[in-house]
C-alpha positions in Angstrom: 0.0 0.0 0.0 1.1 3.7 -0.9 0.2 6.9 -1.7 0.8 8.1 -5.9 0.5 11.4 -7.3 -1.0 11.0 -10.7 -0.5 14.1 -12.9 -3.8 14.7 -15.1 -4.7 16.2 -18.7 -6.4 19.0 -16.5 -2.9 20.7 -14.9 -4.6 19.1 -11.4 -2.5 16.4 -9.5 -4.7 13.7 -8.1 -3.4 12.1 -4.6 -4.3 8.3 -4.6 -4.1 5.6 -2.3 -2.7 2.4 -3.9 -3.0 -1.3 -3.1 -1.0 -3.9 -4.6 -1.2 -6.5 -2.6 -3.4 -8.5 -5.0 -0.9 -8.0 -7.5 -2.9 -5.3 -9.3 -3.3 -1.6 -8.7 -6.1 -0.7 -7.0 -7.1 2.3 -6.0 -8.4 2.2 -2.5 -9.0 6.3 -1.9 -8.7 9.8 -4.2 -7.5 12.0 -1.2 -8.3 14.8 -3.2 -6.6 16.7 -6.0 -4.5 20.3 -6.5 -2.4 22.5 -8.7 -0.8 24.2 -5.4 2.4 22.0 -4.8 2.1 22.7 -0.9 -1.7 21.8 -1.3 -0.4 18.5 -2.8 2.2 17.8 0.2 -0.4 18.2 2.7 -3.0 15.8 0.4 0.3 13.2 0.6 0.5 13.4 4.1 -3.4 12.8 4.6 -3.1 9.8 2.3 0.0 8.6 3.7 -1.9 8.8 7.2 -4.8 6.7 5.2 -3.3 4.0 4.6 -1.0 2.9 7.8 -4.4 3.1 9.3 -5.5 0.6 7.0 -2.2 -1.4 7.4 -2.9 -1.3 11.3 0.3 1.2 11.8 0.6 4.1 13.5 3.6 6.8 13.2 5.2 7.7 16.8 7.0 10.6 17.0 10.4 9.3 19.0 11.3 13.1 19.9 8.2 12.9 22.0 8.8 10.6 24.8 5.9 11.2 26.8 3.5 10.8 24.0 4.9 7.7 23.5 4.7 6.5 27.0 1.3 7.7 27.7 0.6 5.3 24.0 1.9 2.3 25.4 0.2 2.8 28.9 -3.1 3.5 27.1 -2.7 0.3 25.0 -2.2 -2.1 28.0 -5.0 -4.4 28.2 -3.8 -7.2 30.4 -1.6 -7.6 33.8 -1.0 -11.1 35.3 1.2 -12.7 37.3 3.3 -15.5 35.5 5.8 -16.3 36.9 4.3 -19.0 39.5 2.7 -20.6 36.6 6.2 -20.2 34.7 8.7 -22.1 37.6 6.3 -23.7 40.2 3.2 -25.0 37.3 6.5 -26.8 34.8 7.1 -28.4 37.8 3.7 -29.4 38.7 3.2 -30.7 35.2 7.0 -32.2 35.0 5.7 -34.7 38.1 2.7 -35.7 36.5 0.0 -34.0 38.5 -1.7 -33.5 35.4 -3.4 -36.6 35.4 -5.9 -35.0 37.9 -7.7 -32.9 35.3 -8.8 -30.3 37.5 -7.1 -26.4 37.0 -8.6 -25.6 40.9 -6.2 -28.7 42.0 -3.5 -27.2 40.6 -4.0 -23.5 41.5 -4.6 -24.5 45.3 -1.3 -26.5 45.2 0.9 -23.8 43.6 -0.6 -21.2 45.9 -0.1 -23.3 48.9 3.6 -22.4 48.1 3.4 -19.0 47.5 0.5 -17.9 49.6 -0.3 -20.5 52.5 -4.0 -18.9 53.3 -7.3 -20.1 54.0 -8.8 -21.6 50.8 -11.0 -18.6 50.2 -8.0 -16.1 51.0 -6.5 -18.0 48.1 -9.0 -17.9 45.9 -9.1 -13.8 46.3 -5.3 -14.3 45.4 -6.1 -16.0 42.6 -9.2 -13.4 41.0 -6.7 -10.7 41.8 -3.6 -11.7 39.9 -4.7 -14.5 37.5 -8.3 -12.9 37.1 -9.6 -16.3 38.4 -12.8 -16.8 39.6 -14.0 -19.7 41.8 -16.9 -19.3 44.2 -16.8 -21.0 47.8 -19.2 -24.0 46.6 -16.5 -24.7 43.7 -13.4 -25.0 46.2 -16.0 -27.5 48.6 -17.2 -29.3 45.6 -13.4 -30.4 44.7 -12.1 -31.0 48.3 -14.4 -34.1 48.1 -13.5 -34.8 45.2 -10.1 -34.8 46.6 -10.1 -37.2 49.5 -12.8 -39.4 47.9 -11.3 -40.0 43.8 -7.8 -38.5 44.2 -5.8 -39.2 47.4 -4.2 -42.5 46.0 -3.2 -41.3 42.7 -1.7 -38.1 43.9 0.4 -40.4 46.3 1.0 -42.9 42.9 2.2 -39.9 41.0 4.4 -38.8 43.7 5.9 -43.0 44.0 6.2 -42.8 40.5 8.3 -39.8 40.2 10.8 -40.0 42.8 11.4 -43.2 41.4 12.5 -41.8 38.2 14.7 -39.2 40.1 16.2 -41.8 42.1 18.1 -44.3 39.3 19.0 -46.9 41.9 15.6 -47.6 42.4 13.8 -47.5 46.2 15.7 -50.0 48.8 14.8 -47.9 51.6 12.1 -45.7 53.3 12.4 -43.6 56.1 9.1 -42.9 58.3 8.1 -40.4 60.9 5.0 -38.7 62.7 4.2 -35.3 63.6 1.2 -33.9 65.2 -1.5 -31.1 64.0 -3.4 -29.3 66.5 -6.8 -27.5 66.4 -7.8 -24.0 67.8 -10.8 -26.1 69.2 -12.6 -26.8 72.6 -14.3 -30.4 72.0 -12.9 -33.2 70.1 -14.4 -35.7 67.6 -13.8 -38.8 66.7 -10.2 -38.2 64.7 -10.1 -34.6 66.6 -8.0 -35.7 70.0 -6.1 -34.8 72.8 -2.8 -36.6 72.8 0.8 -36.1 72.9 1.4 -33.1 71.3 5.1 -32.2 69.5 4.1 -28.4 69.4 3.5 -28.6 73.1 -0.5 -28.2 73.0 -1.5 -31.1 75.0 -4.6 -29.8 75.9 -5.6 -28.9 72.0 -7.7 -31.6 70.0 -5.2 -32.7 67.4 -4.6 -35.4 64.6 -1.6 -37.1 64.0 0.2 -37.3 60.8 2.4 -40.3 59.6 4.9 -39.8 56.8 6.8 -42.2 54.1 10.1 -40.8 52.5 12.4 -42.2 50.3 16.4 -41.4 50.1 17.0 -37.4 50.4 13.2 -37.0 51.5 11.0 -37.3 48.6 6.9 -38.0 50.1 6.0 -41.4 49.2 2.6 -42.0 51.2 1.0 -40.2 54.4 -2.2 -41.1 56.4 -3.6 -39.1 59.5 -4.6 -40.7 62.8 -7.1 -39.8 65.8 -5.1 -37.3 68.3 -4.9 -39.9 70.8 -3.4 -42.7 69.1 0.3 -44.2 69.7 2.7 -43.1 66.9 4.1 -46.5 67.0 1.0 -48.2 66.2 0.8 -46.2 62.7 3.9 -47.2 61.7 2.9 -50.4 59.9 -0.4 -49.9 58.4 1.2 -46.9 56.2 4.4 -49.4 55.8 2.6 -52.3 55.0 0.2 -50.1 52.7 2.9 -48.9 50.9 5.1 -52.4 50.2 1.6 -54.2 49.0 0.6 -51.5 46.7 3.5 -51.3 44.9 5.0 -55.1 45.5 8.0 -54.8 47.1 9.8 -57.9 48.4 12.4 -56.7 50.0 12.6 -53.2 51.9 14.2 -51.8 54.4 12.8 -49.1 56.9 14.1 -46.6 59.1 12.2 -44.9 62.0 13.2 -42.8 65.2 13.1 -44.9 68.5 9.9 -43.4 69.4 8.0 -46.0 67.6 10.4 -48.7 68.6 8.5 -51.2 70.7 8.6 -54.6 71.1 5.4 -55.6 69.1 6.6 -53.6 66.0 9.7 -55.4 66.2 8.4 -58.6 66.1 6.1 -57.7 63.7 8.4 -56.4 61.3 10.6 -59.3 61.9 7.1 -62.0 60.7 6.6 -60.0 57.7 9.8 -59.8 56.3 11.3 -56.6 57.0 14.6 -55.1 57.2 15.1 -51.8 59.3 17.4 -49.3 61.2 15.6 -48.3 64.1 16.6 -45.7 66.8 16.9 -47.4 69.9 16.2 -46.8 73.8 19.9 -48.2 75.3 18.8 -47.0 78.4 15.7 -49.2 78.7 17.6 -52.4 77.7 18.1 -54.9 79.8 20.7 -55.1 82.5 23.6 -57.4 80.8 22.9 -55.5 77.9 22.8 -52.0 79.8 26.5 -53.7 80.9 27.8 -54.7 77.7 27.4 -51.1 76.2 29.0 -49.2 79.3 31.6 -51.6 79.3 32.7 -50.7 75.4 36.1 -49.3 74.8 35.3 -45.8 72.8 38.4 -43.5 71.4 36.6 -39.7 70.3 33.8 -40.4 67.9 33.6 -44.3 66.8 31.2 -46.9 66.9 30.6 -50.5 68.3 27.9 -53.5 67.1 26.7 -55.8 69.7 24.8 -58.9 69.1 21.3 -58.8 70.6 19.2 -62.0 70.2 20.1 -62.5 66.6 20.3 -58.6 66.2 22.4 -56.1 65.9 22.6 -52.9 68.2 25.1 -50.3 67.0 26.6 -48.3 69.5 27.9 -44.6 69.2 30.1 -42.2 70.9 30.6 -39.0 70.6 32.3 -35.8 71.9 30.0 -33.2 71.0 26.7 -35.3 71.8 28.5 -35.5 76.0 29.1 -32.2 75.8 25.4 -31.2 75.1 24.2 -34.1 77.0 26.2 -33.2 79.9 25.1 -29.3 79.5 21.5 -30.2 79.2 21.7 -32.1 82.4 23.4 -29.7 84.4 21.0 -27.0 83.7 18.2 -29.4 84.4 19.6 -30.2 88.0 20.2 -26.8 88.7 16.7 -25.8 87.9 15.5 -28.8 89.8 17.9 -27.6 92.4 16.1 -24.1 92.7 12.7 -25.4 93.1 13.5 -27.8 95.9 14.6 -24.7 97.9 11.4 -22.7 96.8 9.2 -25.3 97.8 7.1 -25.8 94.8 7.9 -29.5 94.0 5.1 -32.2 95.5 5.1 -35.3 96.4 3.6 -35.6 92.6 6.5 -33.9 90.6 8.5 -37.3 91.2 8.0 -38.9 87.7 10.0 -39.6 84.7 9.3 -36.3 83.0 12.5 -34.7 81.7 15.2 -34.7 84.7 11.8 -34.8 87.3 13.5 -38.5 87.4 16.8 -37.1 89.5 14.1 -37.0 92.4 13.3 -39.1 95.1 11.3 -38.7 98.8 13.8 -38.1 101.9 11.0 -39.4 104.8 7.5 -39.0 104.8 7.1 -35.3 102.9 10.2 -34.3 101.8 12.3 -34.1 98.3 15.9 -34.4 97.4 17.8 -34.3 94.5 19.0 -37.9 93.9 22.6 -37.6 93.2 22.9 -41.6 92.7 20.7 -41.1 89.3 22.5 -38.3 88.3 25.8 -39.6 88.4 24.2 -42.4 86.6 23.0 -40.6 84.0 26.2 -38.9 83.1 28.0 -42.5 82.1 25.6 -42.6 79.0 26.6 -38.6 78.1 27.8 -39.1 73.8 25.9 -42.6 73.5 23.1 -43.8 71.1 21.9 -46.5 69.6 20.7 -48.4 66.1 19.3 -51.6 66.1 19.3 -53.6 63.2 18.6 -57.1 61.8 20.1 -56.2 58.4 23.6 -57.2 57.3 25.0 -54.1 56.8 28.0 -53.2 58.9 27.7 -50.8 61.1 28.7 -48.0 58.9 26.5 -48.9 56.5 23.7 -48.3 59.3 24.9 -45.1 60.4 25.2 -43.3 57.0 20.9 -44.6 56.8 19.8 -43.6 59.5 21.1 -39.8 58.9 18.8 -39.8 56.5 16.0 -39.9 58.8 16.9 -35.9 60.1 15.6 -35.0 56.5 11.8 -36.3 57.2 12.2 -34.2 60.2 13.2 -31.1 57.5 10.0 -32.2 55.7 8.1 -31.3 58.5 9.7 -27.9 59.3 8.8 -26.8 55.9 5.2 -28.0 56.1 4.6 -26.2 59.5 6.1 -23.6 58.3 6.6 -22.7 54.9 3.3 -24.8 53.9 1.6 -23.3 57.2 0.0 -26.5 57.2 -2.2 -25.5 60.3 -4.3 -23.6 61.2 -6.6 -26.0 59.7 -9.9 -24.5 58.5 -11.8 -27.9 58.4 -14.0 -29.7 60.7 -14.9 -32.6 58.3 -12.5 -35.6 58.2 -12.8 -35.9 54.6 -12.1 -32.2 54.0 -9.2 -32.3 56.7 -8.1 -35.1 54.7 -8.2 -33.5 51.3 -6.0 -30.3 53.0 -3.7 -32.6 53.8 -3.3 -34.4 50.4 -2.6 -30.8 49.1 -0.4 -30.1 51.4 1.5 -33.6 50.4 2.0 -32.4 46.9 2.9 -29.0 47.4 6.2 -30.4 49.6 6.7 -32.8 46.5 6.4 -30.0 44.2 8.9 -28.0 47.1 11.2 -30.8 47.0 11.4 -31.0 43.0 12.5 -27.6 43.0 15.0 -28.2 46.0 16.9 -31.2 43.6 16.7 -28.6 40.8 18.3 -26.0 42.1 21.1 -28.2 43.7 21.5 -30.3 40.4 22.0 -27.1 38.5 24.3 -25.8 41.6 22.0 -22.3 40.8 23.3 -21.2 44.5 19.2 -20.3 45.4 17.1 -22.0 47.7 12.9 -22.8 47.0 12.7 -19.9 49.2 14.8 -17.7 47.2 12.8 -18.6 44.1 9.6 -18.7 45.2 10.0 -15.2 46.8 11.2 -14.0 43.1 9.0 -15.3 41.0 6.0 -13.9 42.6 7.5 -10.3 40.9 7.6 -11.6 37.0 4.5 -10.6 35.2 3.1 -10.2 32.0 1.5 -7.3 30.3 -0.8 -7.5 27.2 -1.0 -4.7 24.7 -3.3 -4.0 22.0 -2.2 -2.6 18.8 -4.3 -0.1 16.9 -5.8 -3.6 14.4 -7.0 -5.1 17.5 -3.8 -7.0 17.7 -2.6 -9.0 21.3 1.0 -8.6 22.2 1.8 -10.3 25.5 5.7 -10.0 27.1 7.1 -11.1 30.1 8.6 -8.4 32.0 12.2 -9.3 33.2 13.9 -6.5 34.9 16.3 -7.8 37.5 19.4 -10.1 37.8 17.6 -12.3 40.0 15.0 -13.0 37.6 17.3 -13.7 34.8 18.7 -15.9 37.2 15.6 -17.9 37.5 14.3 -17.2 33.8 17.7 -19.1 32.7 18.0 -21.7 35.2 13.9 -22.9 34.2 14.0 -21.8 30.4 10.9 -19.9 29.9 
């Protein structure tokens, strides 16, 4: 398209506008017509303006750069948030989460991340920086559909994953429990007082059991009534696991708080190898013996037999020292209520150092210095029991794996602010914590990430960053959508390289 000037028989110059894009001319407008050359200029110019109309152009003047910003400004039709989507969503999708065909799944999952709210505070999240609109009836509707279509497969998806990150395969799981408590008077029937980790005995609480592999990644959960015995949810969740996905041979490792007999035989029956932590103090007395008796130089280890077991034995020097710290301080506290008076006949228990104590006559307390210097000949040891055939090294470098389900929980409390919990329904309690379980697997899948590509940022890092990369749409003057992410610092060309988008 352009603009002629066609000379005519008359003396008058005609000012056309031209179109050749059919391969013929065509004349699309007569602007007008003139003898007076700066008549004809201005007939060129208005015919010039003609037709980048038509062409869906529009001349900027550069000298004016106000004009121009107040053009783009005018022009922007959009403004969204992207960058969650961008980073957290490839992940999402990367796991296989997709397979749950909902868009509300996956929005409440990646904002569990970045904005751990109440399920309608995260919806007005959503409607104010995705423009995303779901009412309180559409966020009910899917948390049953959670817990009573999707709970398995998002725990499937999860399996299936981290076994594709791990090549080796899964030989070993690590397990763990944690408690959840309720800002709530009366409890219900999975709603219970119990032991609490956070220190709210009196709250109505559930308990949560949790199934890693190597380096952390979820495998399977369940939840528990409050009241319940963390050991006794130890095999249901194992046992779950091994049948669902036939494993012959596995080997679990737990913390010595759900060490008891009973699980030990029954892991024992069905098969099982394991590491567990366990209570050396509460073995027997020609055991108790045996391990005092062990000859330890600075940090080492010792195995002792132990009806056709193995109990691995460790020393070491900086474990004394805070054993022998937190002991002191606990005498000398004990020390300062005995001469206050505000120990009873009832404070003599096995609470904490409440066990140094013992009744001198009929009505009064003393500090019982036998158990204390008792106490102090076990400062630096613990132990692993085993029936496995790994040596003792072997047992050692698996059962440090076990700190990082205790990491899983730290960042569930308190990067996931898994509680408070705004649910009263099981099933609904249920379904907030199956989000919860893959938002830490999508957490975690950014953790190996980030340390695989040695990018030097944590999830924290990122997640904090990419809640400042947006998009803008702009329309041009033919009605014409031009979307572009907005990059602006080093941090986000940090992140924009390190995920490709």
């Amino acid at each position: 398209m352009f603009v002629r000037k066609k000379p005519n028989k008359s003396g008058l110059v005609s000012v056309q506008v031209i179109d050749k894009s059919q391969g013929k001319y065509k004349v699309l407008k007569t602007i007008g017509s003139s003898k007076d050359t700066l008549e004809i200029e201005r007939l060129v110019a208005e015919g010039k303006s003609y037709a980048q109309k038509q062409m869906g152009l529009q001349e900027i003047d550069f000298t004016d750069h106000r004009r121009i910003f107040t053009d783009v400004l005018s022009s922007i039709s959009s403004h969204k948030l992207v960058g969650i989507q961008y980073v957290l969503g490839k992940i999402f999708d990367d796991i296989g989460f997709t397979q749950i065909n909902e868009e509300l799944f996956k929005d409440l999952v990646l904002y569990r991340l970045v904005y751990p709210k109440s399920k309608l505070k995260t919806t007005e999240y959503l409607y104010r920086y995705e423009q995303k609109s779901y009412s309180e009836d559409d966020i009910y509707r899917f948390m049953d559909r959670l817990h009573s279509r999707y709970k398995d497969l998002v725990q499937k998806i999860s399996f299936e994953h981290t076994l594709q990150v791990l090549d080796g395969g899964i030989h070993a799981v690590f397990y763990d429990v944690t408690t959840i408590y309720f800002e709530i008077e009366k409890e219900d029937d999975i709603r219970k007082p119990g032991f609490s980790k956070d220190g709210k005995h009196k709250h109505p609480q559930i308990v949560l059991g949790l199934l890693v592999s190597k380096d952390a990644y979820p495998l399977a959960y369940d939840i528990f009534e409050g009241n319940k015995y963390e050991g006794d949810t130890f095999l249901p969740i194992l046992e779950g696991f091994r049948m669902k996905y036939n494993f012959e041979k596995l080997t679990v490792v737990a913390d010595a708080g759900l060490l008891s007999n009973k699980n030990v035989q029954e892991l024992v029956e069905k098969g099982y190898e394991f590491i567990l932590g366990a209570r050396i103090k509460n073995e027997k007395e020609s055991v108790k013996k045996e391990i005092l008796g062990l000859d330890f130089e600075k940090d080492q280890s010792r195995a002792i037999k132990k009806e056709g077991m193995t109990l691995v034995v460790t020393y070491s020097q900086d474990r004394a020292k805070k054993d022998r710290y937190n002991r002191e301080r606990g005498v000398k506290r004990l020390e300062m209520q005995l001469k206050s008076g505000k120990l009873t006949k009832s404070s003599i228990n096995n609470k904490g150092y409440n066990k140094f104590l013992r009744m001198e006559g009929e009505v009064a307390l003393a500090l019982d210095q036998e158990k204390v210097d008792m106490d102090a000949k076990w400062d630096g040891l613990k132990g692993y029991l085993t029936n496995s055939t790994m040596t003792k090294e072997e047992v050692l470098e698996n059962y440090r794996h076990l700190w990082q389900i205790e990491k899983a929980f730290r960042v569930a409390k308190n990067e996931l602010k898994i509680r408070p919990v705004f649910h009263h329904k099981r099933e609904r309690i249920e379904a907030h914590i199956c989000l919860n379980f893959t938002a830490y697997k999508v957490y975690k899948e950014l953790d190996r990430i980030l340390k695989s590509k040695k990018a030097g940022l944590s999830p924290e890092n990122v997640i904090e960053i990419i809640q400042n990369i947006h998009e803008i749409g702009l329309v041009t003057p033919n009605k014409e959508v031009i979307k572009k992410t907005i990059i602006l610092t080093e941090e986000q060309k940090s992140v924009q390289e390190i995920f490709g988008f």
